[in-house]
N, C-alpha and C positions, 0 to 999 in steps of 0.2 A: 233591423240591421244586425246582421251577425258579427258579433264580437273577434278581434284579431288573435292570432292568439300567440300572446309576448307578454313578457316581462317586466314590469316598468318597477322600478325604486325610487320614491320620493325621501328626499330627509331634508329635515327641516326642525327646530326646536320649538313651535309652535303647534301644539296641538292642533287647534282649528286649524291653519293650511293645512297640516296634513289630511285631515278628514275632510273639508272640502274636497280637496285635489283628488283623494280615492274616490271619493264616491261619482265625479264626474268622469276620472277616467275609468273608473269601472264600468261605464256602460260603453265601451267601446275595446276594454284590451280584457285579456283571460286573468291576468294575475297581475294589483298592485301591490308593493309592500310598504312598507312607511317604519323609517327608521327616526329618532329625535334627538338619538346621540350619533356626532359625527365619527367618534371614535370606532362604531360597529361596523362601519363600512366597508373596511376590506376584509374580516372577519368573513363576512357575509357575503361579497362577492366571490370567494376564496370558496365559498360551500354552495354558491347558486348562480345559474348562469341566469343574468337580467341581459335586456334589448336595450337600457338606456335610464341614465340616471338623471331626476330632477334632484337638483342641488342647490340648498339659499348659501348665500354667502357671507353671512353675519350671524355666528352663532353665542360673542361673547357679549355681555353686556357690556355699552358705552364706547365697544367697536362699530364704526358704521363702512369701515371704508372697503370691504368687499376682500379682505387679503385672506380671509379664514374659509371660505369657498375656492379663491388660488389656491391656497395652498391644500386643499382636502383634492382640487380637480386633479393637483401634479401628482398626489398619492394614486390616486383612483386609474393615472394613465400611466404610472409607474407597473401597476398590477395590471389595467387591460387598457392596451395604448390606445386601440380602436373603438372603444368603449363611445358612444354617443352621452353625452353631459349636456343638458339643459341648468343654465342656472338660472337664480331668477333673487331679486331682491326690491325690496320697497324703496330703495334710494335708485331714483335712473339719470345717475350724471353718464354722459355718454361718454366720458375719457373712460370710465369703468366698462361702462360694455367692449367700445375697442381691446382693452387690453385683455377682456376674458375671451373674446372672441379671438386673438392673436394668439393667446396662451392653450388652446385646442378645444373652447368650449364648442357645441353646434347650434347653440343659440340661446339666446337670454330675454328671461320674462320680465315683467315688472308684475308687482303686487298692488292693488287687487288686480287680478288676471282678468281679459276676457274671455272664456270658456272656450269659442271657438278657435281663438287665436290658441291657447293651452292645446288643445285636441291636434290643430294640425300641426304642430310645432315638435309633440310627441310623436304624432302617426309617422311625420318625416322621419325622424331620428328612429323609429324603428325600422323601416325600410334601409338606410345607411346602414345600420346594424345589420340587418340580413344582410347585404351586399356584403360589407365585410365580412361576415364570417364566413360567407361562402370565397370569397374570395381564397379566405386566409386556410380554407379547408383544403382549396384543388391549385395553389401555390406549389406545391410539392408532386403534383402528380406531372408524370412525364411527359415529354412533348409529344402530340401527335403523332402515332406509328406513322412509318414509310408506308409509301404505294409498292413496296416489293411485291407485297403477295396479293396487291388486285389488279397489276399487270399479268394477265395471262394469255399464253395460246393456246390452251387446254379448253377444248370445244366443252366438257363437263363443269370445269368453273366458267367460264365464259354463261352457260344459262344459269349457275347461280347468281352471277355478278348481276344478269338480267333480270333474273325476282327482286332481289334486291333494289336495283333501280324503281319498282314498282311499289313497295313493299315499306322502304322508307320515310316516305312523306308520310303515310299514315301513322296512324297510334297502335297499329294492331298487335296481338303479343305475337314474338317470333320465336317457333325451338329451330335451336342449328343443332346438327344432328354428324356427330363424325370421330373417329377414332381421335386420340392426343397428341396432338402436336399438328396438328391440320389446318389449324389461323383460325379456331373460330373466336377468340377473342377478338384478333385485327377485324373479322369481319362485322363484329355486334359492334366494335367503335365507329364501323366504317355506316353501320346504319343510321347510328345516330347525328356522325355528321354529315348524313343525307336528310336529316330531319329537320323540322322545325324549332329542335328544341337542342338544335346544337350550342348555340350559346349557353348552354345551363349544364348541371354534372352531368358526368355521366362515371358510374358507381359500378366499379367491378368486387361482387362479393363472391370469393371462391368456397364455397360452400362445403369441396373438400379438402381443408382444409382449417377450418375450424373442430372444434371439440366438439361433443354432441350436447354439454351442459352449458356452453355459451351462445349454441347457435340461435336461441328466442331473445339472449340479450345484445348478442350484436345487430339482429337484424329488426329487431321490433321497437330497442332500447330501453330504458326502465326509469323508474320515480325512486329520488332519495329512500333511505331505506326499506326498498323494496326485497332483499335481500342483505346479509352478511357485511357484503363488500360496497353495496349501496352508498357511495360517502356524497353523493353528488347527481342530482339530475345527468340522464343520456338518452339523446336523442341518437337511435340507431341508423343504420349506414342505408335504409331503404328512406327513412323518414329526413336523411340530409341530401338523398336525390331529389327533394321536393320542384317538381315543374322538369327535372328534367330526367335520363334515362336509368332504367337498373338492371344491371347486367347478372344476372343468377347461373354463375357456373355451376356442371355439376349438380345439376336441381335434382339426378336420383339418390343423391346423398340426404335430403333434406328428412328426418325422421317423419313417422305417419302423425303423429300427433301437431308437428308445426307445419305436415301438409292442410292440413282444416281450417290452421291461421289462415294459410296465405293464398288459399282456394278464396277462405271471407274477404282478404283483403284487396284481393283481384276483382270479386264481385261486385263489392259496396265502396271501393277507393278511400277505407276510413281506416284507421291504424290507432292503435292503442297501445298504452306501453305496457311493460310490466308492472304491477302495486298501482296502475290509474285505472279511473274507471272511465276516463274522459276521452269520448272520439276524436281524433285528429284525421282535416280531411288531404284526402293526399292525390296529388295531380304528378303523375309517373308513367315511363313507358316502360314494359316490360319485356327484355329478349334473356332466355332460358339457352342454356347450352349442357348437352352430357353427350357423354361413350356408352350408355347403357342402352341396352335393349327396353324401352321403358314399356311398349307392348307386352313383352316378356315379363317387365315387374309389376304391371298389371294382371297382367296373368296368374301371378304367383300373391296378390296382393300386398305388396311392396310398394305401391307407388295407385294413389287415389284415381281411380277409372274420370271421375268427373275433372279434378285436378288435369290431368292428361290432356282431355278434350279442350280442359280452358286455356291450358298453356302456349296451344297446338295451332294456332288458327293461319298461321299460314307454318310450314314445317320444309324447311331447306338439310340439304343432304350435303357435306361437306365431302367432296373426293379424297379422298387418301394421296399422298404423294404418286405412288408408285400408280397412280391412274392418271396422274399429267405429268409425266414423267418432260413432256417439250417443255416445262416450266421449269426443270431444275436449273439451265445453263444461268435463265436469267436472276433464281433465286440467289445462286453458286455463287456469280460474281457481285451482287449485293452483299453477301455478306464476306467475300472476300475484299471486298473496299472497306470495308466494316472494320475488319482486324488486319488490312495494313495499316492504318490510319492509328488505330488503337496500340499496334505493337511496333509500331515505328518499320517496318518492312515494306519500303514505295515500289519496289520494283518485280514482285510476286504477280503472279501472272497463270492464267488458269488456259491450257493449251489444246486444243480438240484431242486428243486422248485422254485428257486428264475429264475432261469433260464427260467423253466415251464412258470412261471407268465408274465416275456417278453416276448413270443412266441407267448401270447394271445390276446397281445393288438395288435391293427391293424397297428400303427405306421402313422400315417396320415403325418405327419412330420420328415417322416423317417431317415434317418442316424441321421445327424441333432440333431432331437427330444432325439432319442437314447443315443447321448450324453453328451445332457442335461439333461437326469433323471438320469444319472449313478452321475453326478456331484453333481446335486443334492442330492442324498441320500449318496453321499459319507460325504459331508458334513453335514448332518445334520444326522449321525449315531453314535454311540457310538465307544469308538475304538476298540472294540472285534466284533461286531456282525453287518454287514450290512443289513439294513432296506431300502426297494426298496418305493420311494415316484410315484408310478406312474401318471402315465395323470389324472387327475380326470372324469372320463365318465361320473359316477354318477351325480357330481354335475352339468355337462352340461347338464342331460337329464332332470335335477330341472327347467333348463329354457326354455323347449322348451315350449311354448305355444300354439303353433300349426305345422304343418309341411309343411308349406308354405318357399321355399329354399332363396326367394328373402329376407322374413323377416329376417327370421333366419343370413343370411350374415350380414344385418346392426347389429343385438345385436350384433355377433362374433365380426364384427368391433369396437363396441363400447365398449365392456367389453377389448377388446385389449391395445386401445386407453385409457381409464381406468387403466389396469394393468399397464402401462407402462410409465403412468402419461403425454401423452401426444408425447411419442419420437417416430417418423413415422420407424426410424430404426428397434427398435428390435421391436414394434407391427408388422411391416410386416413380420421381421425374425418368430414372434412366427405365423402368419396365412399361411407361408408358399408363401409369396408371393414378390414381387418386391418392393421396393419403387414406383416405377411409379405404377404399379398396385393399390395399395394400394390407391394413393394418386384419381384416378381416380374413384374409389369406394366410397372415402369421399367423391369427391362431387357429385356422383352418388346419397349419403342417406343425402346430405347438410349436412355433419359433420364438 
């Protein structure tokens, strides 16, 4: 029987229980601790993440009445409220168990234990623990994107919308493949909740936009002092998708050395952390998204030839706006409901010229862009009548001074970099490109 692999904390001021109780849950969970003084306990929880504490509740002599386990359980739910507390005591008046059960215990042993009873009483309370913390992990993440952008009458998404139908139920890894601002994130969420494993996370790690020295510790996590800043066990943001999906923006950003992790980690389903030597097995679906020519970075070797092939195994082409161009009216007026509602403006109204007029810019920054002019003029229009502020073409073609492509990039860069007074985020968001990209360009033009 393979061992689970969780946390447990026993404390208790008797020697023997404690080493009974490890030695039997030790053949069944990865790590028990055993503490004898009550007082280390949230010391200790404060520096380690445990699945569920066994707790006796008489630790002073000629005390029997169970108030010293209340009172350590209010402590322990003060610091982690969803924390699963088994307590357990040799005196079993049942007025006592009601009230530890009423006061957030998840269930209470008596001493001597039966073994099996101990085991499943544990195995539950770690299970509740995983639920919670998953829970308490994707509480914060936002509600389900709208169907705007997989409403189409764009005959080219329309066959993507249709692989996808087909493509979902399975496990197989998916790259989406398309310039920035095109929906492939709405669309990697949109897979998974065609999958089986929608119930369970689903983990958007933007890839460009992390640093290049934290991206093994955000995505693989690491063991207490495994480094400097190590103050605490972390399980990384691919190993908290466990059972359900992981979304890899930007996968040509990943450097060649953590392409070889995650080539092993696609192959064999097993994850390891940083400073462990211990396999963790990992049940995950994989969809990849980038703007890069990744052929191209193979070609130039930038990006792992076998990596590629693994990632690749069904590969969807995201159409650029300005190729469904009959999808703008419907995008247009989605988000103009979007920011009346937002800016208090009920009676804004989007009018077939107004519409014309979006139909004719090119959208270079497509969805994205889309969204942000509609906000734009929502805001800055009067409350009767909407005034479209589009792209300024004009004033771009004021500075082209020649049509040499390399020049041109640095002024784009630098009037960016300018607009935005300096913040590498949204200058990349408005060129349409990555943070890593971005930053690789500066020092391309020594900016």
């Amino acid at each position: 029987m393979r061992k689970k692999e969780a946390h447990i904390l026993i404390v208790d001021d008797d020697e023997d229980i404690l080493f009974s109780a490890r030695v039997w849950l030790k053949k069944f969970f990865t790590e028990v601790t055993c503490l004898s003084q009550p007082k280390n306990i949230l010391k200790f929880l404060s520096e380690q993440q445990v699945d569920t504490v066994l707790l006796d509740m008489n630790f002073r002599k000629g005390f029997e009445n169970g108030q010293d386990g209340l009172y350590w359980m209010q402590e322990i739910k003060t610091l982690e409220p969803q924390l699963p507390i088994i307590l357990m005591t040799a005196y079993g008046e049942v007025e006592l168990a009601v009230e530890a059960l009423k006061n957030g215990a998840s269930d209470f042993i008596l001493k001597p234990w039966n073994n099996e009873k101990l085991y499943a009483s544990v195995n539950l309370a770690v299970d509740i623990s995983r639920k919670n913390k998953k829970l308490n992990q994707w509480e914060n993440v936002s509600i389900k994107t709208n169907q705007y952008q997989l409403d189409t009458q764009s005959f080219a998404m329309q066959e993507v919308m249709g692989q996808i139908t087909k493509v979902a139920p399975t496990d197989a890894n998916v790259l989406l493949l398309g310039e920035n601002g095109t929906g492939k994130y709405v669309l990697a969420e949109h897979i998974h909740e065609l999958s089986e494993r929608k119930n369970q996370p689903f983990v958007h790690i933007d890839l460009g936009s992390l640093s290049e020295n934290l991206f093994e510790a955000e995505l693989f996590g690491y063991k207490k002092g495994a480094f400097t800043d190590a103050n605490q066990d972390y399980s990384g943001k691919i190993e908290n998708a466990q059972n359900g999906t992981v979304f890899l923006d930007e996968i040509g950003n990943l450097p060649l050395h953590l392409q070889t992790k995650l080539l092993s980690l696609i192959q064999n389903r097993k994850l390891t952390r940083i400073g462990e030597n211990k396999e963790r097995n990992l049940d995950v679906r994989f969809i990849f998204a980038t703007n890069e020519n990744l052929k191209k970075a193979v070609a130039e070797s930038r990006f792992r030839k076998d990596l590629y092939y693994r990632i690749n195994t069904v590969e969807l082409q995201i159409p650029s706006l300005r190729e469904r161009l009959e999808d703008i009216p419907t995008l247009a007026n989605y988000f103009l409901e979007k920011y009346k509602q937002k800016y208090h403006k009920p009676d804004l109204d989007l009018n077939e010229s107004l519409i014309n007029e979006l139909t004719t810019y090119s959208w270079p920054g497509n969805i994205r862009e889309l969204d942000h002019c509609i906000e734009r003029s929502v805001i800055l229009s009067n409350e009767k009548n909407l005034k479209l502020l589009m792209p300024q073409d004009e004033e771009s073609e004021k500075t082209i001074i020649n049509l040499n492509i390399e020049e041109m990039e640095g002024i784009l860069i630098k009037k960016a970099l300018k607009k935005h007074r300096g913040n590498i985020s949204l200058a990349a968001e408005d060129l349409g490109l990555s943070r890593a990209a971005l930053y690789r360009r500066m020092e391309k033009f020594e900016l």
